[in-house]
KEKE-3310 file (N, C-alpha, C; in steps of 0.2 Angstrom, whole numbers, plus 5000, padded with zeros to 4 digits):
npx = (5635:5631:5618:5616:5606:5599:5600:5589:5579:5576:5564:5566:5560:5551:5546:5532:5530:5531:5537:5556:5565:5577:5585:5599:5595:5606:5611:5602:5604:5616:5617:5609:5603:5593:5579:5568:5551:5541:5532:5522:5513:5501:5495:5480:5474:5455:5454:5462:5475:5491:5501:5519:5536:5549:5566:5577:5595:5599:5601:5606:5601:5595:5595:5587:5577:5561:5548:5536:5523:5522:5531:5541:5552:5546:5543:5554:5542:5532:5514:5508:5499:5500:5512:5509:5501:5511:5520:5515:5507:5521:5529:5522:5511:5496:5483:5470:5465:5458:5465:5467:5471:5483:5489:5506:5523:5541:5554:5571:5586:5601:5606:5597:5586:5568:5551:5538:5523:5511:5498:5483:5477:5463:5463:5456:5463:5474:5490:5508:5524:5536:5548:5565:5569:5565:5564:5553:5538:5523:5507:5505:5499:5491:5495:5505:5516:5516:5524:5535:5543:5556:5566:5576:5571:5564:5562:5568:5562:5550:5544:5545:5534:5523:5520:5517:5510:5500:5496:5485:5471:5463:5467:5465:5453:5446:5451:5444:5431:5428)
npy = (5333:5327:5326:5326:5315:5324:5336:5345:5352:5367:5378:5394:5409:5424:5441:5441:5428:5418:5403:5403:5395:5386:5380:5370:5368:5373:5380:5392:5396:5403:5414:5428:5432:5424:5420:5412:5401:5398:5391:5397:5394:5402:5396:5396:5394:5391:5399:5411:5413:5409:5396:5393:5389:5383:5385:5371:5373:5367:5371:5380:5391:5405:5398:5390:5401:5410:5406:5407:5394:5385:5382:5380:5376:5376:5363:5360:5360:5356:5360:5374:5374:5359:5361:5366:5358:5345:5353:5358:5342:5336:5345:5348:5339:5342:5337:5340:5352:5372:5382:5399:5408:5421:5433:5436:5440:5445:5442:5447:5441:5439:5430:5424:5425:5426:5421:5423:5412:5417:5408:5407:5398:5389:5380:5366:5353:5343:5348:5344:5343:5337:5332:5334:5347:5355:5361:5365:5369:5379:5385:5404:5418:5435:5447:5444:5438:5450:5459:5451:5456:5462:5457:5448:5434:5430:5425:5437:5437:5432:5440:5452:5448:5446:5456:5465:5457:5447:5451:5460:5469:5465:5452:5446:5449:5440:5426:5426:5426:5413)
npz = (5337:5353:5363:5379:5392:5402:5396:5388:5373:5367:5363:5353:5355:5347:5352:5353:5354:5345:5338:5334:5333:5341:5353:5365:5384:5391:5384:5383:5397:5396:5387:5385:5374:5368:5371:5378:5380:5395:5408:5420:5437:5448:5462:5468:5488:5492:5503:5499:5498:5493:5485:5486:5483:5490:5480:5479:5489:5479:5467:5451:5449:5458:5472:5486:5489:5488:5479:5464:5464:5453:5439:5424:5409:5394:5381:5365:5352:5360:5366:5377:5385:5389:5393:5405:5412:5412:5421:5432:5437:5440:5449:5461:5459:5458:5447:5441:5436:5434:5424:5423:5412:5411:5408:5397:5396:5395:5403:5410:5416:5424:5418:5410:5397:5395:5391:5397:5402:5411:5424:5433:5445:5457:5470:5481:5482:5492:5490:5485:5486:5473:5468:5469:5468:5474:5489:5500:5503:5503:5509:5506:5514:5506:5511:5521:5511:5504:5515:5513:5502:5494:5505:5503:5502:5491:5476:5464:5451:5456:5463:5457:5448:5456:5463:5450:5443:5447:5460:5459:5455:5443:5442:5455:5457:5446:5452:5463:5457:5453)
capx = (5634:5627:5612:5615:5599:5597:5601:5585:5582:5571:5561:5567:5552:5550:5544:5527:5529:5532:5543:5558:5573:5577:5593:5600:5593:5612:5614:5598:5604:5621:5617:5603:5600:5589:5572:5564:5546:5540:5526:5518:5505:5501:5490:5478:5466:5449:5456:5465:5482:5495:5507:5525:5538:5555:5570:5583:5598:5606:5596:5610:5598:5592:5593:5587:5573:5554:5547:5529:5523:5524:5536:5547:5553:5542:5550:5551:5536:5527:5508:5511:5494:5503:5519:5508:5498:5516:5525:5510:5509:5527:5531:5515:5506:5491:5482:5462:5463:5457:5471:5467:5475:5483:5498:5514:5529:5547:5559:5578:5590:5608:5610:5593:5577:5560:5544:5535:5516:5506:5492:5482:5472:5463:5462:5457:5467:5480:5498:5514:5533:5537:5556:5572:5571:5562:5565:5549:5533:5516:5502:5504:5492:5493:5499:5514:5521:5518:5527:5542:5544:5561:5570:5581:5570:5559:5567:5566:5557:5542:5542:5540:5528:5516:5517:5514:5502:5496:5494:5481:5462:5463:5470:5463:5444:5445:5451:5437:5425:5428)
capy = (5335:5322:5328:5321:5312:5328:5340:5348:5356:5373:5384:5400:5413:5432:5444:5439:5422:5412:5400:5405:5392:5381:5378:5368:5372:5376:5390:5397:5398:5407:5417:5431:5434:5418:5421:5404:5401:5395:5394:5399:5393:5403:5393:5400:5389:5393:5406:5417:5411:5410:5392:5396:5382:5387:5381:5368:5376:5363:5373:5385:5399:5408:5392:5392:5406:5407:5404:5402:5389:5379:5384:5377:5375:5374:5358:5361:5355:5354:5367:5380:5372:5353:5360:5369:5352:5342:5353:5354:5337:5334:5350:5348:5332:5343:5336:5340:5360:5374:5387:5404:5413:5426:5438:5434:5444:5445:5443:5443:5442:5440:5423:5423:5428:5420:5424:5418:5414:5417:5407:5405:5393:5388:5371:5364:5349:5343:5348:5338:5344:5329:5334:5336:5355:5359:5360:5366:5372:5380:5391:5410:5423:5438:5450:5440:5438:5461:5460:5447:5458:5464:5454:5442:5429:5427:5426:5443:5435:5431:5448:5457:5445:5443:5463:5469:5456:5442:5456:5467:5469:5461:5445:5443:5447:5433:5422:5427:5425:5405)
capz = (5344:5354:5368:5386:5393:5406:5393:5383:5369:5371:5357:5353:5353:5347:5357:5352:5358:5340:5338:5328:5330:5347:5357:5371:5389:5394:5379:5385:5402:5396:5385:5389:5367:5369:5373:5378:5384:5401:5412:5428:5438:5453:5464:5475:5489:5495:5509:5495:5501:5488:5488:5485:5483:5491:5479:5483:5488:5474:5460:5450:5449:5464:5477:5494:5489:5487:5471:5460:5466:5446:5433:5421:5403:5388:5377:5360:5348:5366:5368:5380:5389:5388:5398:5410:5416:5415:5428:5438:5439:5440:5453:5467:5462:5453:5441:5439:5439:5429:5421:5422:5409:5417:5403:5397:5397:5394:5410:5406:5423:5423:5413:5402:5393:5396:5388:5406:5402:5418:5424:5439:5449:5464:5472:5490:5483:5494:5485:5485:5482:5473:5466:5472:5466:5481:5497:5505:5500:5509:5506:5510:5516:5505:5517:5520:5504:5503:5518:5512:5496:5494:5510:5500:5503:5485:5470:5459:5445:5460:5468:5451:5445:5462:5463:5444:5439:5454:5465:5455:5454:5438:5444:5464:5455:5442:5455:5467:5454:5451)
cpx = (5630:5624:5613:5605:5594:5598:5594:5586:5573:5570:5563:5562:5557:5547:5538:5527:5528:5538:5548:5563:5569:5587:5594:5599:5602:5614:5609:5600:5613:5621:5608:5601:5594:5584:5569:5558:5548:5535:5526:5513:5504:5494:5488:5474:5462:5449:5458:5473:5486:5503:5512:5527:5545:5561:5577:5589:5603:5606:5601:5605:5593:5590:5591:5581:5565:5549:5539:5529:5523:5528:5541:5545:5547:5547:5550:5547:5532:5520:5512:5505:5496:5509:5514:5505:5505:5522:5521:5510:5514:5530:5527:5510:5496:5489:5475:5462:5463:5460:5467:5471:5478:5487:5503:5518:5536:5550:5567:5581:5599:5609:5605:5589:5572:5555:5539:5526:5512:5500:5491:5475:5469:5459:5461:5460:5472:5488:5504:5519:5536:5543:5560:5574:5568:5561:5560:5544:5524:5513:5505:5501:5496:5499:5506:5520:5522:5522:5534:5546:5551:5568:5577:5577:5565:5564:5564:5562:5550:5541:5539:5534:5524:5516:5517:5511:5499:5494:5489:5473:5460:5463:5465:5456:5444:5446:5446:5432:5424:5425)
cpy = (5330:5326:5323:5320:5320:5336:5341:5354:5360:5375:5390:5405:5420:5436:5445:5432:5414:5409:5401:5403:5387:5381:5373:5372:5376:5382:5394:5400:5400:5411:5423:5434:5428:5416:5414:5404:5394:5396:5395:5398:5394:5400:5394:5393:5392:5401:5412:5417:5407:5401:5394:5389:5387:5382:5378:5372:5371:5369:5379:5391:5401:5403:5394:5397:5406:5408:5404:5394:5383:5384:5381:5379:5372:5368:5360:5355:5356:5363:5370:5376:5365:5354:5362:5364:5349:5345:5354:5350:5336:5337:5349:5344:5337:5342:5339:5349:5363:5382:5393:5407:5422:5435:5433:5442:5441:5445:5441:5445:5442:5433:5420:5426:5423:5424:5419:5419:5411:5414:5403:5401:5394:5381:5371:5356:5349:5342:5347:5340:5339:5329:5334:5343:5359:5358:5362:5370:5374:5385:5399:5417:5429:5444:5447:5441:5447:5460:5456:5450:5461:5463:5449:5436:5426:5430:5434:5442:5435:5437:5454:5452:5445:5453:5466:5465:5451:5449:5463:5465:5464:5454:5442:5444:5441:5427:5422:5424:5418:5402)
cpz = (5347:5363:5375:5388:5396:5403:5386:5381:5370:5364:5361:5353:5350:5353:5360:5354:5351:5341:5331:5326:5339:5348:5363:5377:5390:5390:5382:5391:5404:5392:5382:5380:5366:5371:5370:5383:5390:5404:5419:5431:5445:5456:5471:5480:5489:5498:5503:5497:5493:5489:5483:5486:5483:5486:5481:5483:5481:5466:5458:5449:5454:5471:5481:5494:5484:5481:5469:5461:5459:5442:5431:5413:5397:5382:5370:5356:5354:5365:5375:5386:5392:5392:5402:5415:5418:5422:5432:5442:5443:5448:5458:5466:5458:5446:5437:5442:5431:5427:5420:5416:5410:5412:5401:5395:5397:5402:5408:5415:5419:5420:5409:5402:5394:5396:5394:5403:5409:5418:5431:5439:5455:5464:5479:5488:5486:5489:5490:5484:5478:5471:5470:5472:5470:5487:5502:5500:5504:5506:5511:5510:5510:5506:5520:5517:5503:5509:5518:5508:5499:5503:5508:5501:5497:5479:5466:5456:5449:5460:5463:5448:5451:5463:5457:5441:5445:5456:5463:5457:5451:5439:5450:5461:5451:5448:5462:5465:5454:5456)
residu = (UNK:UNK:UNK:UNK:UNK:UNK:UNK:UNK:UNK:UNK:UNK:UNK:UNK:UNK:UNK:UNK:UNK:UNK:UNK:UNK:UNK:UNK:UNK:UNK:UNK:UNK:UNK:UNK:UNK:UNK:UNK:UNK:UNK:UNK:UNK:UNK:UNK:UNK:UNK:UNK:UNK:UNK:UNK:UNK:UNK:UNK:UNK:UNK:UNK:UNK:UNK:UNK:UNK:UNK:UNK:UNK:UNK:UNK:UNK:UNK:UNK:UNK:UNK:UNK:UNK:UNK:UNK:UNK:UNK:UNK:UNK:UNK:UNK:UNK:UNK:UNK:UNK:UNK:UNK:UNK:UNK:UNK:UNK:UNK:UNK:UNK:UNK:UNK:UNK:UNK:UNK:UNK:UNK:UNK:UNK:UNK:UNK:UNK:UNK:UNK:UNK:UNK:UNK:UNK:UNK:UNK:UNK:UNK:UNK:UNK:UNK:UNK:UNK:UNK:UNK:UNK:UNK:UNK:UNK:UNK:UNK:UNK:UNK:UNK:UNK:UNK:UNK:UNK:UNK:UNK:UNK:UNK:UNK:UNK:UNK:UNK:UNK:UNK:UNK:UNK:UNK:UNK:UNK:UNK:UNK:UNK:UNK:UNK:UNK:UNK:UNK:UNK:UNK:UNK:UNK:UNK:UNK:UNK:UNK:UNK:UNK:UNK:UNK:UNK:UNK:UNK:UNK:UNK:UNK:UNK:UNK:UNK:UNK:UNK:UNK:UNK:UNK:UNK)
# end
């Protein structure tokens, strides 16, 4: 089998978050028995304001709609702390920030599994969309986003994630605290 350039290869996890095989991105994101890590990195500024980064519509999975502001693929061999700097970087131009550790959790939808490990920030650095996989991006007032919740306009995966862990005591106090 020979691997295209734009074709990675992913670790398989358990439901503990070991790694117990690896597959191609494209099996992962056809076949929902494939539980593959990723991360998140909700980043707050100063005000308490929440940046979201809306997906291009070219993006096969939930285009056009508003999203965690970092997230992607864990590569295989790669730390879990080592992806979470490179799509930073990569996604909003962040580099000099300090990673909350926030949960992880299982999310399966209709074309995969992902063991999502959460982690927040806050920065008054100026952030950057820097890809083609997005087509917009801004900070948003709490309030905002409880009032967007279930419009069509945030991907599923955001909306349960910013209302069963971001959106908690647990969470909004640590990031107070910093």
């Amino acid at each position: 089998m020979t691997i295209s350039e734009t074709e990675e290869i992913l670790p398989l996890v358990d439901d503990q978050g070991n790694v117990i095989g690896k597959a191609l991105r494209s099996q992962c994101h056809s076949d929902r028995t494939l539980l593959h890590p990723v991360v998140h990195l909700h980043v707050f500024n100063p005000q308490g304001e929440l940046y979201l980064q809306k997906r291009a519509l070219t993006k096969r999975i939930q285009p056009g709609k508003w999203d965690t502001a970092v997230g992607g693929h864990i590569a295989y061999g790669e730390e879990i702390a080592v992806a979470l700097r490179r799509e930073a970087r990569e996604e909003i131009g962040l580099t000099d920030f300090e990673p909350i550790p926030i949960t992880s959790y299982k999310w399966q939808s209709a074309v995969e599994s992902e063991m999502i490990n959460v982690f927040a920030t806050i920065t008054d650095k100026p952030l950057v969309s820097r890809n083609d996989e997005i087509d917009d991006a801004r900070f948003w007032p709490l309030d905002e986003i409880r009032n967007s919740i279930g419009k069509g306009i945030m991907t599923p995966n955001f909306e349960k994630e910013f209302t069963n862990v971001v959106d908690t005591e647990a969470v909004l106090g640590k990031i107070k605290g910093k």
